[in-house]
N, C-alpha and C positions, 0 to 999 in steps of 0.2 A: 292534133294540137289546134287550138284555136284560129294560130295566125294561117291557116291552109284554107280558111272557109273565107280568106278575105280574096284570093283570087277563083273566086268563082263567078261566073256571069248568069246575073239575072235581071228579068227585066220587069221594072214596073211600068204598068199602064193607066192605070185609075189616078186623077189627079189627085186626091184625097188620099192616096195612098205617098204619092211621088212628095205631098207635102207632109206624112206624118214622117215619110224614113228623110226630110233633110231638117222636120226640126228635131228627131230622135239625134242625128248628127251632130248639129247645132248645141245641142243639152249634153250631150257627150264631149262636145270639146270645150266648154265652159264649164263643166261641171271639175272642180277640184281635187283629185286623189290623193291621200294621204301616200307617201314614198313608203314604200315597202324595204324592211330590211333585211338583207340578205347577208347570209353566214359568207365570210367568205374574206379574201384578202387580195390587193392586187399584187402580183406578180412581175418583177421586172427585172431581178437576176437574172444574167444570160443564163449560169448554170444552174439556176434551178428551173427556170422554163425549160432547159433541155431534160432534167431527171424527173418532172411532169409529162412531158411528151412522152417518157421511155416510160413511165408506169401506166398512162393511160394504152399505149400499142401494146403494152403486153399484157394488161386487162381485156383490151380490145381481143386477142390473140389467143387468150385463153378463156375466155368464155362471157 
């Protein structure tokens, strides 16, 4: 996944570089994303969070 390549350490040394990776930063966090829509519902039954938990361990369980 993606988000696993953010705890890695590396280091820049070239100053030219140390400013291109903080205004790539900078453009990155001012830059606007459109929200992504995702299939999906929330969930706050106690009893159906509990017969989600039981179908996902016994998917889990069975392959």
């Amino acid at each position: 996944m993606a988000a696993s390549s953010i705890t890695k350490n590396f280091v820049i040394a070239d100053k030219d570089d140390v400013e291109a990776f903080a205004d790539a930063l900078e453009k990155a966090a001012n830059t606007d994303y459109p929200p992504i829509p995702t299939l999906g519902r929330q969930v706050t039954d106690p009893k159906e969070i509990k017969a989600l938990m039981i179908r996902l361990k016994e998917k889990k369980m069975n392959g």
